[in-house]
Structures are given as C-alpha cells and as structure tokens.
PyMOL Python script that loads the backbone (N, CA, C, O; Angstrom):
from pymol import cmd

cmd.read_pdbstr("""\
ATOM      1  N   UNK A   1     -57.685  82.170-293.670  1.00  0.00           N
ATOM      2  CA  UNK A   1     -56.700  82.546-294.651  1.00  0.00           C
ATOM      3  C   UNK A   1     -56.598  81.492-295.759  1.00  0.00           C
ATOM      4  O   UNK A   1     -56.311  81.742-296.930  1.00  0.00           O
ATOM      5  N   UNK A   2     -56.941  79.959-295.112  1.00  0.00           N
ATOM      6  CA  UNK A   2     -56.421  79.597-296.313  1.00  0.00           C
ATOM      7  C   UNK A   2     -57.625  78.814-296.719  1.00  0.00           C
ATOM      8  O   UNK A   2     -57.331  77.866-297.447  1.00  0.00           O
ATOM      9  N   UNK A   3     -59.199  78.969-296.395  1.00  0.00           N
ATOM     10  CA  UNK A   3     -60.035  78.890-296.455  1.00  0.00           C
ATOM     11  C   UNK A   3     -60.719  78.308-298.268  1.00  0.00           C
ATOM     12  O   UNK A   3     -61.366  77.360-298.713  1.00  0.00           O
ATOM     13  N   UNK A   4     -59.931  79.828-298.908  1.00  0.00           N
ATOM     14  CA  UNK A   4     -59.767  79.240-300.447  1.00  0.00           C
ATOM     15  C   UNK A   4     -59.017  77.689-300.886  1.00  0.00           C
ATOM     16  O   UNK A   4     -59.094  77.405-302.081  1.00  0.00           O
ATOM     17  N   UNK A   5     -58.573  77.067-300.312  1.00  0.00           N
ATOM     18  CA  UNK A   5     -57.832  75.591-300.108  1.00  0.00           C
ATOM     19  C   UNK A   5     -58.783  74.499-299.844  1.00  0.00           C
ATOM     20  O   UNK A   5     -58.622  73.349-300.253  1.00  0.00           O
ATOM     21  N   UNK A   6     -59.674  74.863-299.219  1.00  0.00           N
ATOM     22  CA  UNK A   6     -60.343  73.882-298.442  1.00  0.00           C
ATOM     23  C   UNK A   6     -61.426  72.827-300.195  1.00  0.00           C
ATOM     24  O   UNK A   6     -62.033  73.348-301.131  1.00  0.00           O
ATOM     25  N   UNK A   7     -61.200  71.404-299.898  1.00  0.00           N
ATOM     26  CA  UNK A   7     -61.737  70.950-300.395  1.00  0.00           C
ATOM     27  C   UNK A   7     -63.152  70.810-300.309  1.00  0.00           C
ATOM     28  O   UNK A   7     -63.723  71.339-299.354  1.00  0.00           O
ATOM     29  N   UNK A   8     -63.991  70.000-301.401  1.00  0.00           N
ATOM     30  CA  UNK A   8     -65.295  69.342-300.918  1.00  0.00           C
ATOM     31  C   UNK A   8     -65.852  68.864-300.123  1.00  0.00           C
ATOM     32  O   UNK A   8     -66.998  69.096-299.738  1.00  0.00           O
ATOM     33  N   UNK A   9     -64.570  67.587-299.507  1.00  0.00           N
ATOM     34  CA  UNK A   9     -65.006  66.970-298.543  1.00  0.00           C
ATOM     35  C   UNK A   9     -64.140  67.772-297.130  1.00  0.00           C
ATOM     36  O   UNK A   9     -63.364  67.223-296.347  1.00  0.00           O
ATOM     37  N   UNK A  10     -64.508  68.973-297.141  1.00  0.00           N
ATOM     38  CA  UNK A  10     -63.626  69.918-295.947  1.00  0.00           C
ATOM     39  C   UNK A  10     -62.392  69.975-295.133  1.00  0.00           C
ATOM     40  O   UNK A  10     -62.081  70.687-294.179  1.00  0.00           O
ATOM     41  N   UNK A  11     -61.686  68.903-295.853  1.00  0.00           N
ATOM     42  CA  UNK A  11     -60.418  69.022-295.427  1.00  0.00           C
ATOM     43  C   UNK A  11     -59.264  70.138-296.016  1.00  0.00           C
ATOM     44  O   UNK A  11     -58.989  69.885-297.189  1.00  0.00           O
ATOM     45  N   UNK A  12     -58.813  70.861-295.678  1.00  0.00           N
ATOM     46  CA  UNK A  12     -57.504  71.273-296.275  1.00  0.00           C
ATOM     47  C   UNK A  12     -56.305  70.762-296.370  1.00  0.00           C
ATOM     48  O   UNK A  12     -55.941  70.177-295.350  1.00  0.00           O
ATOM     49  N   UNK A  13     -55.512  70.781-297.302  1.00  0.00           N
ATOM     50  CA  UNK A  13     -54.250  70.733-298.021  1.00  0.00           C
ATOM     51  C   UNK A  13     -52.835  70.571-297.154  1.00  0.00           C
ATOM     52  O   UNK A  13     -52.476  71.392-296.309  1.00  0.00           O
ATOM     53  N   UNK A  14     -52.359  69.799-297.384  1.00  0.00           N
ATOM     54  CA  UNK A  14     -50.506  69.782-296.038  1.00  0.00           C
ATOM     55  C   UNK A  14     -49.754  71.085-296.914  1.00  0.00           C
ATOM     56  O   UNK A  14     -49.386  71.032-298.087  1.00  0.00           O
ATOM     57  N   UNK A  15     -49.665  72.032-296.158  1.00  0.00           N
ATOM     58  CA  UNK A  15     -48.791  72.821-296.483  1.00  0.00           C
ATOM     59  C   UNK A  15     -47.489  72.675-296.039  1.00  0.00           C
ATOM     60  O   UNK A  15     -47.404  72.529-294.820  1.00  0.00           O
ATOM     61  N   UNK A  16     -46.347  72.671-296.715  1.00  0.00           N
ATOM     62  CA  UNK A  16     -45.377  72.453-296.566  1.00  0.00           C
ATOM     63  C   UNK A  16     -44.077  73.807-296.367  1.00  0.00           C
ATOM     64  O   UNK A  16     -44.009  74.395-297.446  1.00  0.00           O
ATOM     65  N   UNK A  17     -43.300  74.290-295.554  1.00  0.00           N
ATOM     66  CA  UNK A  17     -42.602  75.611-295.679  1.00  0.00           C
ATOM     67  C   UNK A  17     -41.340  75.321-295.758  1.00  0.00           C
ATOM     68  O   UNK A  17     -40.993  74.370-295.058  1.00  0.00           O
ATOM     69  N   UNK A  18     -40.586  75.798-296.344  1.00  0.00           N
ATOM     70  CA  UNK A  18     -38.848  75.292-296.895  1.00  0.00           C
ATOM     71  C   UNK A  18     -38.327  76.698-296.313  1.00  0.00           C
ATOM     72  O   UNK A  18     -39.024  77.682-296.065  1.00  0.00           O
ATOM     73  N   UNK A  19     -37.124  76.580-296.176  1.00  0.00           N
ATOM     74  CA  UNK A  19     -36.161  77.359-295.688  1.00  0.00           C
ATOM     75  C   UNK A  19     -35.030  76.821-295.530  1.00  0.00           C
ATOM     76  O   UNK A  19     -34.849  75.666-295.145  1.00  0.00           O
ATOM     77  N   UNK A  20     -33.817  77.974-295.941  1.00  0.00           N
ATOM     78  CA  UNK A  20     -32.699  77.160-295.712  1.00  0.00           C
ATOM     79  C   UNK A  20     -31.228  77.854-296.197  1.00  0.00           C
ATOM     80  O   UNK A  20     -31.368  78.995-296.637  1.00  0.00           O
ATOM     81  N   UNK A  21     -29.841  77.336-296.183  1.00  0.00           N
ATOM     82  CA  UNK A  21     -29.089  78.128-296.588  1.00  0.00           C
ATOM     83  C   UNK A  21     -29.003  79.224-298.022  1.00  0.00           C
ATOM     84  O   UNK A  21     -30.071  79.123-298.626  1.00  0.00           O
ATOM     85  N   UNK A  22     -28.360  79.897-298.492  1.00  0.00           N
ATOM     86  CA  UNK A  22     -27.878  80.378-300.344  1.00  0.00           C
ATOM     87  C   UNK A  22     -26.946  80.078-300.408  1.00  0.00           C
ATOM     88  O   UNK A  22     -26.711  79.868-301.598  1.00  0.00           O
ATOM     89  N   UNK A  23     -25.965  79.852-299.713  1.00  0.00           N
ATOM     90  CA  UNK A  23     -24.582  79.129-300.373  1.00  0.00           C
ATOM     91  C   UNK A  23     -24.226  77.473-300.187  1.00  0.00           C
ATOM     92  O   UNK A  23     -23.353  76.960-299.487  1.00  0.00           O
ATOM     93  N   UNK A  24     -25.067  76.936-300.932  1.00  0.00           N
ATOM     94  CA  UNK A  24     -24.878  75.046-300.531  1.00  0.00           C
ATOM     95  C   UNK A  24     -23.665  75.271-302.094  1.00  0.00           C
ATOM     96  O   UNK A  24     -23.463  76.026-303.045  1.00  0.00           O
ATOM     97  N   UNK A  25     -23.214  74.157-301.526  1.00  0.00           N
ATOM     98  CA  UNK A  25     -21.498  73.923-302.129  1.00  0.00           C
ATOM     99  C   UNK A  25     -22.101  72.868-303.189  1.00  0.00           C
ATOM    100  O   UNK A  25     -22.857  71.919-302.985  1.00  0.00           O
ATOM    101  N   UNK A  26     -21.474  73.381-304.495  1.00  0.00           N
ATOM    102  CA  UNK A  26     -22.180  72.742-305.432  1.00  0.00           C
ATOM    103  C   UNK A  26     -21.323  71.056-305.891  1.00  0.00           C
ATOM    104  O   UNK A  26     -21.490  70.401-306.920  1.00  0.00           O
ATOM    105  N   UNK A  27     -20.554  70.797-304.881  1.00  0.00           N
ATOM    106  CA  UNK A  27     -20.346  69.324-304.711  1.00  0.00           C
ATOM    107  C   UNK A  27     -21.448  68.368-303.740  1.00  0.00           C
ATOM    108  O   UNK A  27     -21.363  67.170-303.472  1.00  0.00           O
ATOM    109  N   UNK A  28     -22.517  69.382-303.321  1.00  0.00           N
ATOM    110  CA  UNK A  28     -23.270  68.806-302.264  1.00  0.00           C
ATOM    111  C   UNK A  28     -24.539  68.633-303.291  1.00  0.00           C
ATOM    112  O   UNK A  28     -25.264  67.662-303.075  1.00  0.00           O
ATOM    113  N   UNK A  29     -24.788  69.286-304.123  1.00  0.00           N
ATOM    114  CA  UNK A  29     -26.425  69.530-304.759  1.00  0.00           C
ATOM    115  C   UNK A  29     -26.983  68.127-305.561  1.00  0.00           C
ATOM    116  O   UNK A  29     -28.200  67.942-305.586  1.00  0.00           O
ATOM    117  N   UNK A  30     -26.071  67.144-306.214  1.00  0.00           N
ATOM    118  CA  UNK A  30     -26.160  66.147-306.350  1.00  0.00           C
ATOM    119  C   UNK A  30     -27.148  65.373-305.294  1.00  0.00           C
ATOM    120  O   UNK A  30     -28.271  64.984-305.613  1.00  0.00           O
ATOM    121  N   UNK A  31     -26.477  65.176-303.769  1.00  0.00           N
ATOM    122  CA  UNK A  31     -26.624  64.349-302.864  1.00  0.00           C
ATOM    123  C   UNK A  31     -28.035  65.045-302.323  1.00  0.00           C
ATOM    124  O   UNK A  31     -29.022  64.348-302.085  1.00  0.00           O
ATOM    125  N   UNK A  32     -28.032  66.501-302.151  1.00  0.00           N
ATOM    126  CA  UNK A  32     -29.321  67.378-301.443  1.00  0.00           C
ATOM    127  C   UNK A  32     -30.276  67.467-302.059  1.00  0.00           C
ATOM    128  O   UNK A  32     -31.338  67.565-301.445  1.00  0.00           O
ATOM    129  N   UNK A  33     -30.272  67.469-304.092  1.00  0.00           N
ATOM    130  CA  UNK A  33     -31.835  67.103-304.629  1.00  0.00           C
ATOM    131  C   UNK A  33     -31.761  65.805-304.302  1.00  0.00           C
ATOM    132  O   UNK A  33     -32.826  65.548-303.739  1.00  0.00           O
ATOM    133  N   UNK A  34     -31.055  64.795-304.347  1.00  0.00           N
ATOM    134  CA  UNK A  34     -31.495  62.947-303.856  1.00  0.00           C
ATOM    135  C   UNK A  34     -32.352  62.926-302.618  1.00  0.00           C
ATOM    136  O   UNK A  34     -33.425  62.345-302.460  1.00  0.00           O
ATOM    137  N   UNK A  35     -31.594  63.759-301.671  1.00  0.00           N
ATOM    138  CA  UNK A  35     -32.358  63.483-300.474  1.00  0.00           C
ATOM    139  C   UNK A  35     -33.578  64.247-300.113  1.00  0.00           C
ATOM    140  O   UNK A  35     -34.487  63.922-299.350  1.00  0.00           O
ATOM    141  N   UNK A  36     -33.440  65.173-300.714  1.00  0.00           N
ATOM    142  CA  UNK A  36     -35.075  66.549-301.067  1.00  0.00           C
ATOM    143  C   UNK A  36     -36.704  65.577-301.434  1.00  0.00           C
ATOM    144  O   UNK A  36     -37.837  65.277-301.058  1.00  0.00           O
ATOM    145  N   UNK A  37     -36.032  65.499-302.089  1.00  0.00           N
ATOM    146  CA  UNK A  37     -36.726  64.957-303.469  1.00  0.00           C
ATOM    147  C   UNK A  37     -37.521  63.435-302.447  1.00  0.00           C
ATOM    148  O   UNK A  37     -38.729  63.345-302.226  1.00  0.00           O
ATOM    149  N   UNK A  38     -36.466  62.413-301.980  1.00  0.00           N
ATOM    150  CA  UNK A  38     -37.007  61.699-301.215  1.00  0.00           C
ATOM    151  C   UNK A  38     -37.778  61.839-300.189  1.00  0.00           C
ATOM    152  O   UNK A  38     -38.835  61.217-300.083  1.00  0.00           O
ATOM    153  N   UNK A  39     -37.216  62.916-299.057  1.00  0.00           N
ATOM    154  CA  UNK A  39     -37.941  63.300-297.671  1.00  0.00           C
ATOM    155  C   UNK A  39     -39.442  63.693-298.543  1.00  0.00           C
ATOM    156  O   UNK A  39     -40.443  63.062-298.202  1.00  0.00           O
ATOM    157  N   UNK A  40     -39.550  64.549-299.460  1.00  0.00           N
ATOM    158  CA  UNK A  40     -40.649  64.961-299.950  1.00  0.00           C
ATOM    159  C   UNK A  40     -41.489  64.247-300.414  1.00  0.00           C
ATOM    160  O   UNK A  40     -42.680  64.417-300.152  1.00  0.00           O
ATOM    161  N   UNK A  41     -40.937  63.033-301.419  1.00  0.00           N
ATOM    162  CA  UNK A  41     -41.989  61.875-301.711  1.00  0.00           C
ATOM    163  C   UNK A  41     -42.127  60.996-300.422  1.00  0.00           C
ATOM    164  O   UNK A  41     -43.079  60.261-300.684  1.00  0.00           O
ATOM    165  N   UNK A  42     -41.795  60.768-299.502  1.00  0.00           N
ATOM    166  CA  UNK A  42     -42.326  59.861-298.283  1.00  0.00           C
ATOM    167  C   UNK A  42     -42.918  60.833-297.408  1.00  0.00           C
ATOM    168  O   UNK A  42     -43.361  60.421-296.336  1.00  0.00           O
ATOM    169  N   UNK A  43     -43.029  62.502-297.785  1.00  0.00           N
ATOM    170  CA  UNK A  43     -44.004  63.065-296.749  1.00  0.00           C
ATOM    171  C   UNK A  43     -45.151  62.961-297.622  1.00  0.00           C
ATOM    172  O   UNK A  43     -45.972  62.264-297.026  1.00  0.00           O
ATOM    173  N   UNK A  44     -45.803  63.471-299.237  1.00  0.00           N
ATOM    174  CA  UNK A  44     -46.258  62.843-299.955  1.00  0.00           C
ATOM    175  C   UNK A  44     -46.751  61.601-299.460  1.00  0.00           C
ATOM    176  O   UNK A  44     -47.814  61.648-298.841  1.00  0.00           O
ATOM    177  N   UNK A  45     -46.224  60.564-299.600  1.00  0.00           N
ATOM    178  CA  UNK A  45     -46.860  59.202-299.407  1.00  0.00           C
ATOM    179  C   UNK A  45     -47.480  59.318-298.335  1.00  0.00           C
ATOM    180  O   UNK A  45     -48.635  58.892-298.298  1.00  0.00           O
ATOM    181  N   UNK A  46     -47.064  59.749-297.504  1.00  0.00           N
ATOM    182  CA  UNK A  46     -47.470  59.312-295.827  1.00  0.00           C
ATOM    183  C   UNK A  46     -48.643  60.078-296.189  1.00  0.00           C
ATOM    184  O   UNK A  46     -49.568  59.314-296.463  1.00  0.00           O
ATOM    185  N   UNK A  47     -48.980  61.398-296.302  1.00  0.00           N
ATOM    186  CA  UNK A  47     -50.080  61.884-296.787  1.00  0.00           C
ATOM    187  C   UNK A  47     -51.280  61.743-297.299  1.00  0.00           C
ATOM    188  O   UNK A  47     -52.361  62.211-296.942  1.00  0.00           O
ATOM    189  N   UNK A  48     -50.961  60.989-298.253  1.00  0.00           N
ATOM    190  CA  UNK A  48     -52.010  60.264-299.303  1.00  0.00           C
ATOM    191  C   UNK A  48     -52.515  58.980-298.400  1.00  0.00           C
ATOM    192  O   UNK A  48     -53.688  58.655-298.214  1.00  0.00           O
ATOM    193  N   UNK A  49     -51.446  58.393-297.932  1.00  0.00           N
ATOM    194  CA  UNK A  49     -51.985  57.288-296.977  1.00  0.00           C
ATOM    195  C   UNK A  49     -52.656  57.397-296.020  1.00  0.00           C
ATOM    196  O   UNK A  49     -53.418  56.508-295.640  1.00  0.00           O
ATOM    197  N   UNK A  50     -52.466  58.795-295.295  1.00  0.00           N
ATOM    198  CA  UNK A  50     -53.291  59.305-294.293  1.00  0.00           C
ATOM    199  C   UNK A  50     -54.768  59.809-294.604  1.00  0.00           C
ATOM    200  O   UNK A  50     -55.657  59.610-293.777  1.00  0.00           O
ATOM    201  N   UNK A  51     -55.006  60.423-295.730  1.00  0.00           N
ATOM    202  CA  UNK A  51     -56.072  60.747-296.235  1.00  0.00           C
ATOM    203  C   UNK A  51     -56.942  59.245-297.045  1.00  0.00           C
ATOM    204  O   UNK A  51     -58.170  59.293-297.116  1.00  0.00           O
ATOM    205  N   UNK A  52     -56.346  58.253-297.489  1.00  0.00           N
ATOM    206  CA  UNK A  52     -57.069  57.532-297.560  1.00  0.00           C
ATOM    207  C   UNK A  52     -57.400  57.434-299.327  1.00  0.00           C
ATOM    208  O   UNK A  52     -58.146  56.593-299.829  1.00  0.00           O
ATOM    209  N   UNK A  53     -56.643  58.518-300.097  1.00  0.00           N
ATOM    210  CA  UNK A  53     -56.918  58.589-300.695  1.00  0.00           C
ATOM    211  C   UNK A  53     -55.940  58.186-302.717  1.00  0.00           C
ATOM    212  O   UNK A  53     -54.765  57.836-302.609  1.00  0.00           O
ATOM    213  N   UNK A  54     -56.256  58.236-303.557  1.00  0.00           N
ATOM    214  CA  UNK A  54     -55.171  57.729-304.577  1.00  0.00           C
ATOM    215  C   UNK A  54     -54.725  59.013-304.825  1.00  0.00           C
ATOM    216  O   UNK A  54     -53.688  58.846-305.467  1.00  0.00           O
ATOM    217  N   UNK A  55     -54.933  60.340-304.671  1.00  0.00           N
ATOM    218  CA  UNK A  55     -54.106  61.504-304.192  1.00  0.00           C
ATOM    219  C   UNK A  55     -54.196  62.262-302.907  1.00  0.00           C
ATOM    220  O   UNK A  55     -54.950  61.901-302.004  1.00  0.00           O
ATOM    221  N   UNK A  56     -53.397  63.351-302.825  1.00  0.00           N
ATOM    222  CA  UNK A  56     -53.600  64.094-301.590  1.00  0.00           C
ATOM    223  C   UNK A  56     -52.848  65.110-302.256  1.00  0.00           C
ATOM    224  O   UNK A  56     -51.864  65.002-302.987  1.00  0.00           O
ATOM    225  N   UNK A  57     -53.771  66.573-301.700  1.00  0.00           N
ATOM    226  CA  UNK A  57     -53.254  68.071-301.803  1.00  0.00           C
ATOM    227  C   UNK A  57     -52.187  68.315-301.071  1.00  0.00           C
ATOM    228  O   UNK A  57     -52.383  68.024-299.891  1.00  0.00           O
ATOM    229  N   UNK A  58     -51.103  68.745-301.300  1.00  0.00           N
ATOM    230  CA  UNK A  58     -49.790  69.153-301.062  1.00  0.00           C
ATOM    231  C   UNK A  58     -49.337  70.207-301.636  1.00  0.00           C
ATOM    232  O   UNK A  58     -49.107  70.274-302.844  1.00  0.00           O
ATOM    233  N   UNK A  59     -49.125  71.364-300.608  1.00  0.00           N
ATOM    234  CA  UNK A  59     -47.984  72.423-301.359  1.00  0.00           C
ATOM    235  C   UNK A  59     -47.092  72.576-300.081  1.00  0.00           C
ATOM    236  O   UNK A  59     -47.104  72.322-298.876  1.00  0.00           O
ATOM    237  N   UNK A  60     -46.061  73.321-301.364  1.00  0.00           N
ATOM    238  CA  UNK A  60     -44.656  73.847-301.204  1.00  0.00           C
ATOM    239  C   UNK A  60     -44.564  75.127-301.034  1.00  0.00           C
ATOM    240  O   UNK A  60     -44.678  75.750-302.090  1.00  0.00           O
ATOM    241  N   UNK A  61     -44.321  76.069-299.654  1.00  0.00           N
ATOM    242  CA  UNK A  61     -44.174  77.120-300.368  1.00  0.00           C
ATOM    243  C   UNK A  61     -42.687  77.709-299.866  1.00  0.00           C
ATOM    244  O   UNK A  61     -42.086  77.704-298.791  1.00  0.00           O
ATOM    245  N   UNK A  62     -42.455  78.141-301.002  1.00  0.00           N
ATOM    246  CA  UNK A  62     -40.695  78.607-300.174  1.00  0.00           C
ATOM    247  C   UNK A  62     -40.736  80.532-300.753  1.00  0.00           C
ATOM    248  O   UNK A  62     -41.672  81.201-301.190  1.00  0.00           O
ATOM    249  N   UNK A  63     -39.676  80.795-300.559  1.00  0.00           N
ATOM    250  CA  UNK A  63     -39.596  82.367-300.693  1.00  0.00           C
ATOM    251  C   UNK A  63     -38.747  82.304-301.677  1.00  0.00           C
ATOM    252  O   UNK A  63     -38.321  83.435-301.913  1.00  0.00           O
ATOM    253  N   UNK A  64     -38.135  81.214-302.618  1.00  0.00           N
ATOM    254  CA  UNK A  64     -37.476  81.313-303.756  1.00  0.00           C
ATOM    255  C   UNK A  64     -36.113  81.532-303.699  1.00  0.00           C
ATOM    256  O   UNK A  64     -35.433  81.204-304.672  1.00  0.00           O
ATOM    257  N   UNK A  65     -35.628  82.000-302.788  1.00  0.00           N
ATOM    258  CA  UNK A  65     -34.321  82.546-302.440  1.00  0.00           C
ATOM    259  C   UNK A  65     -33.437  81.915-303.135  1.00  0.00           C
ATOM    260  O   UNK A  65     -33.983  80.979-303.719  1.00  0.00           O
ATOM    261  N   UNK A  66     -32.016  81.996-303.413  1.00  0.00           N
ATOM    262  CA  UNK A  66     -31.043  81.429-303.876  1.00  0.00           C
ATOM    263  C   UNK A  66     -31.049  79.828-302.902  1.00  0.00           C
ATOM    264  O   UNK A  66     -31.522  79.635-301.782  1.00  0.00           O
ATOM    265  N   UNK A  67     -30.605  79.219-303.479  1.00  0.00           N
ATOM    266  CA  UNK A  67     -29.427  78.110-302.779  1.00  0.00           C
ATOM    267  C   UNK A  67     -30.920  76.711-302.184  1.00  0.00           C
ATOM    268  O   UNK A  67     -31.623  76.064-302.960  1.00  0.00           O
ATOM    269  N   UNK A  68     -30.950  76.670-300.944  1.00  0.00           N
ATOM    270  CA  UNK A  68     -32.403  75.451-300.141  1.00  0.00           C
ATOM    271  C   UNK A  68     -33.400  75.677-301.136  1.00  0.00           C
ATOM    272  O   UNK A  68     -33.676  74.837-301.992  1.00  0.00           O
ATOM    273  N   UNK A  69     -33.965  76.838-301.037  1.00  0.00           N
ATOM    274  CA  UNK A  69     -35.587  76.936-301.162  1.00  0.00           C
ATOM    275  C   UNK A  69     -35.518  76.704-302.612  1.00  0.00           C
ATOM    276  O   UNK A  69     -36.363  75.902-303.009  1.00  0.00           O
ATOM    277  N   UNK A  70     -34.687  77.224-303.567  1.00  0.00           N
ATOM    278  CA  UNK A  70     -35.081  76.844-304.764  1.00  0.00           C
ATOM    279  C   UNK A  70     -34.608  75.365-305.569  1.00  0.00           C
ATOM    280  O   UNK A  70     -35.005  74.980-306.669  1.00  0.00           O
ATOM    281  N   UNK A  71     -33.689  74.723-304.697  1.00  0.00           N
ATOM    282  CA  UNK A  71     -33.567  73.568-304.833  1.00  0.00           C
ATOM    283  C   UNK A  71     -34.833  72.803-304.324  1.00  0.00           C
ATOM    284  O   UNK A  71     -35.261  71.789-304.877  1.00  0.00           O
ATOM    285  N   UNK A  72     -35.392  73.381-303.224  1.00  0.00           N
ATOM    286  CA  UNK A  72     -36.548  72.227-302.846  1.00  0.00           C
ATOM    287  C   UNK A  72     -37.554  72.509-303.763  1.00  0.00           C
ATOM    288  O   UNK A  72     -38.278  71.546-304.017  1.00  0.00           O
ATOM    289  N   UNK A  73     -37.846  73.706-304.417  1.00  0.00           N
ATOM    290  CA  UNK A  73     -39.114  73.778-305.018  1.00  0.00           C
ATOM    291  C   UNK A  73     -39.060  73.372-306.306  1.00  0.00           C
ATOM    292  O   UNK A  73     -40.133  73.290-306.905  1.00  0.00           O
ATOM    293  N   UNK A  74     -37.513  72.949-307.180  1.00  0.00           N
ATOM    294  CA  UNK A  74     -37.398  72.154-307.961  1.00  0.00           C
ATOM    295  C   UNK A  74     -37.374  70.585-308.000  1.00  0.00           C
ATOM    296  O   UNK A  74     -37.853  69.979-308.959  1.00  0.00           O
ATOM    297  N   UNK A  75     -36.769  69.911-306.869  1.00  0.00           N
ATOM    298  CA  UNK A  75     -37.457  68.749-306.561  1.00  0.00           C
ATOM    299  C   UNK A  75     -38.295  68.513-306.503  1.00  0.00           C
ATOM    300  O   UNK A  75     -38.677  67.370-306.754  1.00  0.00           O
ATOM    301  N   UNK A  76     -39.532  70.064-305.906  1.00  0.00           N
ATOM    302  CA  UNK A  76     -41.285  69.124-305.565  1.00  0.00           C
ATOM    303  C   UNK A  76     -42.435  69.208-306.783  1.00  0.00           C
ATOM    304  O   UNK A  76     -43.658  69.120-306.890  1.00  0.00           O
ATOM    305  N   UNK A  77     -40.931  69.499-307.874  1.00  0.00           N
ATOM    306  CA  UNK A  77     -41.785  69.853-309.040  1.00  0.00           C
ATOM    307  C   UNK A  77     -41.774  68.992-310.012  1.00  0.00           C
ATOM    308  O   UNK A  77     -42.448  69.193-311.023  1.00  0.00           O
TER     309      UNK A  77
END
""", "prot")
cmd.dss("prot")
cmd.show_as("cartoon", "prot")
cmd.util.cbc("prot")
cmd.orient("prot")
C-alpha cells in the first residue's frame, strides 16, 4: 500500500496518525499547539537521528476533523 513511499535507499517514511477530541476549550489551544508542535519536533528529531540522516521522511495523516486533528496538522506544518 504504501509501496509508492518507499525511498531509494528502501526504506519507508514514519507515518504518523492523529486523532482526537472537536471540542478542545479554546483557553487550552495556546498550551496544546506548544505541546503538539513539540512532541512532533522531538518525534522528528528522534527520526532523523535514527535514520542517520540531515533529513528524514515524515507524515501526518489526520482525517481533518474539527478540534485535535486539525490543530495537529497545523503544527506539523
């Protein structure tokens, strides 16, 4: 399936899957892109470090929904 992904050197890509509430309380969204945004750049890092490489393939995929998923897919952007 995800065969189209696969690099040169035959590794494939960290896919990443989000899910999550639609009603986050918008006194919280401040604190939840801070911490998004972070968990995501240190899975990122760890990634790149694992591969060895000065990048690494990473996606996001969420279902867009109101509220988690589209907050995370604006942080990983």
């Amino acid at each position: 399936m995800f065969e189209s992904f696969r690099h040169s050197n035959g590794l494939l890509p960290l896919m990443l899957g989000v899910t999550g509430h639609r009603d986050l309380r918008p006194e919280d969204l401040p604190e939840l892109r801070k911490q998004t945004t972070r968990v995501l750049g240190d899975i990122r890092k760890r990634w790149i470090k694992q591969q060895g490489k000065t990048s690494g393939s990473l996606y996001l995929l969420s279902g867009m929904a109101a509220g988690a998923d589209q907050l995370a897919a604006e942080c990983a952007m």
